[in-house]
C-alpha positions as CSV (number, residue, x, y, z in Angstrom):
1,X,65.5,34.9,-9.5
2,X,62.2,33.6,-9.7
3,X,61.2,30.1,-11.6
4,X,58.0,28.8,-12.6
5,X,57.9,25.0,-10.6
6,X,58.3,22.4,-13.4
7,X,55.5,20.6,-15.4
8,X,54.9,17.6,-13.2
9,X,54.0,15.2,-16.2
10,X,56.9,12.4,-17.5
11,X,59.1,13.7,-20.4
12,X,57.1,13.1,-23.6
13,X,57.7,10.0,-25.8
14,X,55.6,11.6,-28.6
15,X,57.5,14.5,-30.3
16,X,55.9,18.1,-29.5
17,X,54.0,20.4,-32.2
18,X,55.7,23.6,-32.7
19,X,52.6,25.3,-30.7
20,X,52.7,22.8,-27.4
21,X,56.1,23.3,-27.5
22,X,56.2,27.0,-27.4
23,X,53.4,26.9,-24.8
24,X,55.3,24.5,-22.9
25,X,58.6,27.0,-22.9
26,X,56.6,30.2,-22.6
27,X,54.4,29.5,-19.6
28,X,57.5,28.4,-17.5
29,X,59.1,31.4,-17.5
30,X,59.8,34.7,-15.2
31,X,61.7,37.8,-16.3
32,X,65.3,37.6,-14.2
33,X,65.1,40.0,-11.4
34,X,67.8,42.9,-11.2
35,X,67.5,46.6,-13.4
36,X,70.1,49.3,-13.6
37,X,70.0,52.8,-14.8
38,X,71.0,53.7,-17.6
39,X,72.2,56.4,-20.2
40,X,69.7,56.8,-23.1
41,X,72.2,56.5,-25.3
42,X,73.4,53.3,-23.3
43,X,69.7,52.1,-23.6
44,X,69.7,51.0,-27.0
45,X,68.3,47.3,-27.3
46,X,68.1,47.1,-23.7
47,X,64.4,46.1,-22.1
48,X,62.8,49.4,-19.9
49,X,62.3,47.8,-16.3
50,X,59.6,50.7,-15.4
51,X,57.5,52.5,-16.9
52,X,58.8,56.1,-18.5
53,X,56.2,58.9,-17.2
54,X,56.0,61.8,-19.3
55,X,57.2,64.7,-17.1
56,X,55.3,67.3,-19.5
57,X,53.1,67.8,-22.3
58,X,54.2,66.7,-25.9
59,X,54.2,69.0,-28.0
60,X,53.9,71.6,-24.8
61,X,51.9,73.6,-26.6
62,X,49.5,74.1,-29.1
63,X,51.4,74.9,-32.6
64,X,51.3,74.6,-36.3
65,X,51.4,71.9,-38.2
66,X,52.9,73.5,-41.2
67,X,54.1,76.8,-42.8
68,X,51.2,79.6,-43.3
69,X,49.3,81.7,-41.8
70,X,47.5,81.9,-37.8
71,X,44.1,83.1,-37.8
72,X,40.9,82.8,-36.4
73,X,38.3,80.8,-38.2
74,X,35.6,83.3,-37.1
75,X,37.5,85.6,-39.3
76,X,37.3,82.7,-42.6
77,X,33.7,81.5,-42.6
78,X,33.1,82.3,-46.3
79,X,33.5,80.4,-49.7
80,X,35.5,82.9,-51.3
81,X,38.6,85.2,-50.6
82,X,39.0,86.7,-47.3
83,X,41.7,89.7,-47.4
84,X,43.1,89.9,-43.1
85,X,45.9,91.9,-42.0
86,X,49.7,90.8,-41.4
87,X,50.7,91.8,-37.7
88,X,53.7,89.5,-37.1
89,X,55.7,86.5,-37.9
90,X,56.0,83.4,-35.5
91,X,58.7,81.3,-35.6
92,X,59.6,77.7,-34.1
93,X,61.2,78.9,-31.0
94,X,60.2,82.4,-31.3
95,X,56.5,82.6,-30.3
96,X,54.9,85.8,-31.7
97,X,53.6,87.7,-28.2
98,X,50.9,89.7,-29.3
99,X,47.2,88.9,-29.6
100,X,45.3,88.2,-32.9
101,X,42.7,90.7,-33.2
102,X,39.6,90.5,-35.5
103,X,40.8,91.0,-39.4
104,X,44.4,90.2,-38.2
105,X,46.5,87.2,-39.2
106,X,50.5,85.9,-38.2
107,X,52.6,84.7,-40.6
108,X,53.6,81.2,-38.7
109,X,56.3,78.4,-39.6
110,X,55.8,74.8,-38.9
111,X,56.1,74.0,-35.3
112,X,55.6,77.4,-34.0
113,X,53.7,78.0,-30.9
114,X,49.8,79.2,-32.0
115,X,49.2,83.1,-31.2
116,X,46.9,84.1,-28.6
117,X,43.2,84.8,-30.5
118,X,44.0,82.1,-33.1
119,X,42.5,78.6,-33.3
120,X,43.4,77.7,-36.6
121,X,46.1,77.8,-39.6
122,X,46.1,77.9,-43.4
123,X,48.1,76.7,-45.4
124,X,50.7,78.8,-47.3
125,X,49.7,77.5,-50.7
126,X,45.5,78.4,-49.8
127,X,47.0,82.2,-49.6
128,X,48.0,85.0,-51.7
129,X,49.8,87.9,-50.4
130,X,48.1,91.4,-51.6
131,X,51.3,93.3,-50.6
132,X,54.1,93.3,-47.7
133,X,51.4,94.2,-45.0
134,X,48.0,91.9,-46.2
135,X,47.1,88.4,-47.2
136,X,44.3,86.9,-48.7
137,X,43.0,83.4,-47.5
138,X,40.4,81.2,-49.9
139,X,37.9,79.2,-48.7
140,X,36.7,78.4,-44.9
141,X,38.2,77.1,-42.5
142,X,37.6,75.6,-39.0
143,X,39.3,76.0,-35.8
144,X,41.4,73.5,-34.7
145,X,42.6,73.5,-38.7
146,X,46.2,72.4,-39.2
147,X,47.1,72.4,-35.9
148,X,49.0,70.4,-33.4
149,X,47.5,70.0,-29.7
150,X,49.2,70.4,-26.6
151,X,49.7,66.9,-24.8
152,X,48.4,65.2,-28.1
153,X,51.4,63.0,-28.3
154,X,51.9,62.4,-24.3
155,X,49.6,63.6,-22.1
156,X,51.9,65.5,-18.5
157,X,51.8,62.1,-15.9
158,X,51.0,59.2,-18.5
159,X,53.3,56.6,-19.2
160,X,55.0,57.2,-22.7
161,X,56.9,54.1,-22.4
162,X,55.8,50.9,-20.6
163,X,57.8,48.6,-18.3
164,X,58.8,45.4,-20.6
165,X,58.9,47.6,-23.7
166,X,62.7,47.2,-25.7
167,X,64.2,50.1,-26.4
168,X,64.9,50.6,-30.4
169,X,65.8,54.1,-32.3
170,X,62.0,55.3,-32.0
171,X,62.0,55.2,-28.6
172,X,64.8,56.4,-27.8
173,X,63.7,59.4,-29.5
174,X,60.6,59.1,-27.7
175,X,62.3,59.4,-24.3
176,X,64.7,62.2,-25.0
177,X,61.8,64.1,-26.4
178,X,60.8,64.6,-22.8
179,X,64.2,65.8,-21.5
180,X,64.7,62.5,-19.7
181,X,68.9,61.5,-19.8
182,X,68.5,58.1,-17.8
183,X,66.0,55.2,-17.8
184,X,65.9,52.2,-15.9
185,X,66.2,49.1,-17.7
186,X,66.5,45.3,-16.6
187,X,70.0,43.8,-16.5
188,X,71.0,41.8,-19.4
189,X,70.7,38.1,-19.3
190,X,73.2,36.0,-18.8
191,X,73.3,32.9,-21.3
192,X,75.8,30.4,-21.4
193,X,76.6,28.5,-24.4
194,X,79.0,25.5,-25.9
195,X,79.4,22.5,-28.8
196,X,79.6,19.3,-28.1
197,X,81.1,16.0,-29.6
198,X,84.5,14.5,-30.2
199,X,83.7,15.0,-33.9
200,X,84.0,19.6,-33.4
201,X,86.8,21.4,-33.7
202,X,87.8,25.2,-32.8
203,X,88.9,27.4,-35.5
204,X,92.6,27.9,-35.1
205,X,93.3,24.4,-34.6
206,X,94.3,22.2,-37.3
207,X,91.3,19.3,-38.3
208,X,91.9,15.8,-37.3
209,X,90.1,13.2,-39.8
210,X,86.4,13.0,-39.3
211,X,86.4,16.5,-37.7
212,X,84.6,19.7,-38.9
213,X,85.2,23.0,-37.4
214,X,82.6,24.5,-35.0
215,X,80.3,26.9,-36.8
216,X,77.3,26.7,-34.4
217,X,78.8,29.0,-31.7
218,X,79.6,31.3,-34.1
219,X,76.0,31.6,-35.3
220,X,74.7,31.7,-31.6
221,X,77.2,34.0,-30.7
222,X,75.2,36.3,-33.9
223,X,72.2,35.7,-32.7
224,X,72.8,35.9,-28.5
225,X,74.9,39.3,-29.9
226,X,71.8,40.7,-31.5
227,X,69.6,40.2,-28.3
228,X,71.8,42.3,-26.0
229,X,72.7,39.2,-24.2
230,X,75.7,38.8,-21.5
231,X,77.5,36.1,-23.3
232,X,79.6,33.3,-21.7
233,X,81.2,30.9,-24.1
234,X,82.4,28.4,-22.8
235,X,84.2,26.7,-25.7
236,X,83.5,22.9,-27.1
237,X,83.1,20.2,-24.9
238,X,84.3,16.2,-25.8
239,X,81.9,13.7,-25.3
240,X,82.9,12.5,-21.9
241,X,80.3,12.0,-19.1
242,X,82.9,13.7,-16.6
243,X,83.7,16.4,-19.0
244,X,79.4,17.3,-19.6
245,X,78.9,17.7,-16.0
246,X,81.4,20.1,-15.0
247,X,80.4,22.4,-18.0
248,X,76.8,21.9,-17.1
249,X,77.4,22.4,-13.2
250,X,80.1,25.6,-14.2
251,X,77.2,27.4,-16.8
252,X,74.2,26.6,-14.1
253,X,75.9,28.4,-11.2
254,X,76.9,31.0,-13.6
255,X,74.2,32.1,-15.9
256,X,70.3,32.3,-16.5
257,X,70.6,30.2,-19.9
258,X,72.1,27.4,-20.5
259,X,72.1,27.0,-24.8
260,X,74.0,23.8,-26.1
261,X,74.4,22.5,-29.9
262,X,74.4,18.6,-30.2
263,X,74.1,15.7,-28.3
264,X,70.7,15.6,-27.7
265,X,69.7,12.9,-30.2
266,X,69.5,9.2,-29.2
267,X,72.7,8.2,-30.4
268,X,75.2,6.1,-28.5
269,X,77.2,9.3,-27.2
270,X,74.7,11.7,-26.9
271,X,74.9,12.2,-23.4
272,X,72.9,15.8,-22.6
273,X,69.5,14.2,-22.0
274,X,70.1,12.3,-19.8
275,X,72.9,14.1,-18.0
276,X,70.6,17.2,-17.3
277,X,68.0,14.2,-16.3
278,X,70.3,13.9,-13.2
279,X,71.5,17.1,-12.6
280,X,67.7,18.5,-13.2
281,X,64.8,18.1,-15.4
282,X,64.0,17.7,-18.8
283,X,60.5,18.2,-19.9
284,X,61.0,17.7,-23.5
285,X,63.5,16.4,-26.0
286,X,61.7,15.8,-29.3
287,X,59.7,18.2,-31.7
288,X,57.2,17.6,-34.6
289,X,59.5,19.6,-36.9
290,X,62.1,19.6,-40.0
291,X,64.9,20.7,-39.6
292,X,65.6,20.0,-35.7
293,X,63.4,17.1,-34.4
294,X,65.8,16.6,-31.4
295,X,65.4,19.3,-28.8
296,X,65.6,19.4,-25.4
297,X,64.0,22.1,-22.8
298,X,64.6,22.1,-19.0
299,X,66.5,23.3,-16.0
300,X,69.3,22.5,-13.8
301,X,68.5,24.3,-10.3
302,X,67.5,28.2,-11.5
303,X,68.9,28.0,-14.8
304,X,66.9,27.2,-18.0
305,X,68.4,25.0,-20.3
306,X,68.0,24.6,-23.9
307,X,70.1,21.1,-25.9
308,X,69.8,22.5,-29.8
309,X,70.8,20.0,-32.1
310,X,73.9,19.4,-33.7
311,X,73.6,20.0,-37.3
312,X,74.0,24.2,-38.2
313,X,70.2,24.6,-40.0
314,X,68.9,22.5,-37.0
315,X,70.6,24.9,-34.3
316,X,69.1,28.0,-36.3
317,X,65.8,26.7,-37.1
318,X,64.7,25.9,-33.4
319,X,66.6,29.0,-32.2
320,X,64.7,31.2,-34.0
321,X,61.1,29.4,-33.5
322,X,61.5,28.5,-30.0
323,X,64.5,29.8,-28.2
324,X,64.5,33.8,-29.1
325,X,61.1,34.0,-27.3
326,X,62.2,32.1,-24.7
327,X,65.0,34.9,-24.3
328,X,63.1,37.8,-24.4
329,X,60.6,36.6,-22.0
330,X,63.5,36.3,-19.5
331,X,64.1,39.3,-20.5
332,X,61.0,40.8,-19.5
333,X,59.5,41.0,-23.3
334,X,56.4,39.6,-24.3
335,X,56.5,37.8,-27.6
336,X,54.1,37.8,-30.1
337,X,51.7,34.8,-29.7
338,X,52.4,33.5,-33.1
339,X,54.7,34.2,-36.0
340,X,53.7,36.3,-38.8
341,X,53.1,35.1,-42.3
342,X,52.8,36.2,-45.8
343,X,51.2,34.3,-48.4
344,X,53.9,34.0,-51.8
345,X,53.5,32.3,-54.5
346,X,56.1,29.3,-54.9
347,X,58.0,28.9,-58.0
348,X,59.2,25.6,-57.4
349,X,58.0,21.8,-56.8
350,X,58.9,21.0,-53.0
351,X,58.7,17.4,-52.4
352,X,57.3,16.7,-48.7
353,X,55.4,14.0,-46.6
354,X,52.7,14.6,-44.5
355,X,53.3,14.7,-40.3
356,X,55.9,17.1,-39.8
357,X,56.3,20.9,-39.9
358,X,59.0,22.0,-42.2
359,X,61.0,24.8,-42.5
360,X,62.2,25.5,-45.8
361,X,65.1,28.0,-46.9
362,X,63.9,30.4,-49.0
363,X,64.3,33.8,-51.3
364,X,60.7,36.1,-51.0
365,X,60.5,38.9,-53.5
366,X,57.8,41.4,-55.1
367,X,57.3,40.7,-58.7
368,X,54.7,42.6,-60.7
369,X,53.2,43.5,-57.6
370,X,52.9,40.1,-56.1
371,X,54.8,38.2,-53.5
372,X,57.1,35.5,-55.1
373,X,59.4,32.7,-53.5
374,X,62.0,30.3,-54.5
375,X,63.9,27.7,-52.1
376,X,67.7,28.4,-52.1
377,X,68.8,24.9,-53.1
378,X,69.7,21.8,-51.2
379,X,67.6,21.8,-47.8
380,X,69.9,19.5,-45.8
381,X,70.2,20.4,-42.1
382,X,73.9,20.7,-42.3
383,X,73.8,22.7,-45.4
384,X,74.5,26.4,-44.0
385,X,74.7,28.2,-47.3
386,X,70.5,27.5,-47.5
387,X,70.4,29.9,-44.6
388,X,72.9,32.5,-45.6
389,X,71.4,33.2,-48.8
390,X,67.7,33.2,-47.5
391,X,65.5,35.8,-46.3
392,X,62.6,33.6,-44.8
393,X,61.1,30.5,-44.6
394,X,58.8,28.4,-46.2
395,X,56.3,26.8,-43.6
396,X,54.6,23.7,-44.7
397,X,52.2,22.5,-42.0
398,X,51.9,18.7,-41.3
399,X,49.1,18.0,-43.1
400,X,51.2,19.2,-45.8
401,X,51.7,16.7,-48.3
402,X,54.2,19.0,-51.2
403,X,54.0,21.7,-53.6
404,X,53.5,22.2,-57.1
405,X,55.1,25.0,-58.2
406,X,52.6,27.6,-58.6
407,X,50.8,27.1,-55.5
408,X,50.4,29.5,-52.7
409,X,52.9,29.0,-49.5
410,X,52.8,30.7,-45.9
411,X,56.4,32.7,-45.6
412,X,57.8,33.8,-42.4
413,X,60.4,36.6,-43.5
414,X,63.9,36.3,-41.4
415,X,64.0,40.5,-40.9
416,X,62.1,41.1,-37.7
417,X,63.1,37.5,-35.9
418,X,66.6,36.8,-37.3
């Protein structure tokens, strides 16, 4: 497995913008090393670890684009109706064999290889048939009319699908348009992940006071899930020194990814900083953002690590802005540079202070034609419910100072990164 040497620099003091810190992940990383092959069916989701070379032409052949009638334009130069003899039917699947002589025309379906001496098509609807054995066409036409090229969708010998590329229905259907049964795709990355803190609790166990149970596995275990990861859970972990460095030796000598919910802030037991300190490096631990300031990146040996904080927004906010890159570049994907946005109108105040991003829960809908958006209720980072019943965030940059409601907002819809 190859790794990126570490940033030389001192861990930051000053908390990280969303865009340093991205850069900071993204240029460390490698794709893991290590592909299989693969069913296509079996290939769903997964990442294509070489290029797929079309074996052939697609379409094969030159045929018709719709239902109608294979002539030759030399035969349909003029403006009004040109009456041309019926000599066969062509069917997808059923090429007609004959040759198109002058006057003559073929009665084609859509998809249908093109009969020799034709180099063009009309349309059923342009025709009117004068009896059982003639047809007459209106209005000119051109060759190369309503047809379909050979090798105009792949070319025989280019590639129809690049190395790096991850495999969704389209392509899938891509691939087996070329006969091809197998690809060969990267393996799937390995990521480890556990809670931390005294304070979390497994479901199935009864809650001791001051405890909550442990949802943040549960949504990582969604998201890793999604991503077509290899997952190792490895449970909660107390907040005990000896306790942190066995899981954190265990997940490094067993996975690429290390991902771990709380105990990354500067509180009295939060120990992960400064445990992965000693076992490796950090090279950040604090981010210019709301929801999730407290975030660390590093590595322990080969293994990337990633401390999310503790509270459930927090864990899902950073994940999706920082982390699900991170994974698919390790996965030999290359993310977009930046997130998308759409520009909504809000239709609420949002009280905010200026020097922090913020990432605000929220419902985006068309209304009257025009992009709408309301917050879904209290924006606390433990507050879960603002994320189930959101489809995208609200950005507010850091020179961001509130809204009124009325005034246009940036929205970064959940479908497409969630």
């Amino acid at each position: 497995m190859t790794r990126s040497p570490a940033p030389a620099t001192a861990t930051p003091r000053t908390a990280l913008s969303v865009e340093d810190a991205r850069h900071s992940i993204l240029s460390s990383l490698r794709p893991v090393d290590g592909w299989a092959s693969v069913a296509i069916r079996d290939a769903l989701g997964r990442v294509l670890a070489k290029d797929v070379i079309a074996p052939h032409n697609v379409p094969a052949h030159d045929n018709s684009a719709m239902d109608g009638y294979a002539v030759s334009s030399a035969d349909c130069q003029g403006t009004g109706e040109t009456p041309l003899k019926i000599v066969g039917t062509a069917m997808a699947g059923n090429a007609f064999s004959g040759l198109i002589g002058p006057g003559q025309a073929v009665r084609i379906m859509t998809g249908a290889m093109l009969p020799r001496g034709a180099d063009c098509v009309i349309p059923q609807e342009d025709t009117v048939r004068a009896d059982t054995e003639s047809v007459v066409l209106r209005g000119p036409l051109r060759a190369g009319d309503n047809i379909r090229r050979a090798g105009e969708d792949l070319t025989h010998g280019a590639p129809a699908l690049t190395a790096g590329t991850r495999i969704g229905p389209a392509e899938l259907g891509l691939i087996a348009s070329l006969g091809i049964a197998e690809v060969q795709v990267r393996r799937r990355l390995r990521v480890a992940f556990f809670s931390t803190g005294d304070e979390v609790a497994s479901i199935g166990h009864p809650l001791a006071p001051g405890q909550i149970y442990d949802s943040n596995r549960y949504t990582l275990f969604g998201a890793l899930t999604r991503l077509g990861c290899e997952l190792i859970d490895m449970g909660v972990i107390p907040d005990r020194p000896a306790a942190l460095e066995d899981a954190f030796t265990r997940a490094a000598r067993n996975a690429d990814v290390i991902l771990t919910s709380g105990g990354v802030s500067v509180g009295e037991a939060d120990f992960i900083k400064d445990m992965v300190n000693r076992l490796g490096q950090v090279d950040f631990w604090k981010l210019n953002i709301k929801p999730g300031r407290p975030m660390a990146f590093g590595c322990i040996g080969d293994t990337w690590m990633f401390g999310l904080p503790g509270n459930p927004v927090a864990v899902m906010v950073t994940f999706y802005q920082f982390v699900q890159d991170a994974l698919l570049t390790l996965m030999g994907v290359t993310p977009l540079p930046e997130r998308p946005t759409l520009p909504a109108r809000c239709l609420a105040d949002i009280r905010k202070r200026p020097g922090r991003r913020e990432f605000i829960r929220a419902i985006v809908r068309q209304q009257d034609g025009d992009w709408i958006v309301t917050p879904t209720g209290a924006q606390g980072s433990g507050v879960l419910r603002s994320m189930a019943d959101a489809n995208c965030f609200i950005v507010l940059d850091e020179t961001n100072a509130g809204v009124t409601a009325g005034d246009a907002v940036a929205v970064q819809l959940f479908e497409g990164i969630v």
